[in-house]
N, C-alpha and C positions, 0 to 999 in steps of 0.2 A: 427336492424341495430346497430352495432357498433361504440361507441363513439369515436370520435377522440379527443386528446388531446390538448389542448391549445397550441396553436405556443406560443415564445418569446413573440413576440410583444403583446398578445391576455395579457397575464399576467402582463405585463409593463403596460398596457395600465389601468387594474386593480388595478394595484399599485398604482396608481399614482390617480384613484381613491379615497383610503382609506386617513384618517385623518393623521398628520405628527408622532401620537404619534402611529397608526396602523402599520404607514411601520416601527418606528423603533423597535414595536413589531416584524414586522413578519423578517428584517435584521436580528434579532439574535436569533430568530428560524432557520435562513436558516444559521447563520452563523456556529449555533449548529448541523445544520442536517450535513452540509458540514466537518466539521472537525469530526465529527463521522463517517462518510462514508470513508475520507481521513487516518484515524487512522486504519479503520479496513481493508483498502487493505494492509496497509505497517506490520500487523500483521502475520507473518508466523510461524508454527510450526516446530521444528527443525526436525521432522523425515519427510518434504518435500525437504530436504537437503539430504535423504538418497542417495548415489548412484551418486552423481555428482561428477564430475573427475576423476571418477574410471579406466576410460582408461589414466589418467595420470601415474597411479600407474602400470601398465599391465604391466606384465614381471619383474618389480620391488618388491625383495625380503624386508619385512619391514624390521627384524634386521638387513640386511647389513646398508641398511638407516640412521637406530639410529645410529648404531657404528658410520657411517661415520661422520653424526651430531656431535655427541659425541664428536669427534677426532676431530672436528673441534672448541669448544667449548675449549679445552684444548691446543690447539695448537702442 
């Protein structure tokens, strides 16, 4: 049979168990696991970016672009 995992409350309830110097061990393990979990979504490789927008560009010739940049850059 497989385990099921502790609700919220089952954990709370555990906490509040442990000594005051336990929970503020285990807050900044959790606050450590949190900001390592939170750091590593917001981590993206740039060749995930390959290919987006690209129908912005459709039909759009690059060097006329630049010129146009360019000439706008210069007045």
């Amino acid at each position: 049979m497989a385990r099921t995992a502790p609700t919220y409350e089952e954990v709370l309830a555990q906490v509040r168990r442990l000594d005051p110097i336990e929970q503020a061990n285990l807050l900044e393990e959790l606050a450590s696991l949190v900001t390592q979990q939170m750091t590593a979504k917001r981590r993206r490789g740039i060749r995930e970016f390959r290919g987006i927008g690209k129908e912005l560009w459709k039909g759009v010739d690059a060097q006329e672009y630049v010129n146009r940049e360019r000439d706008a850059w210069t007045g």
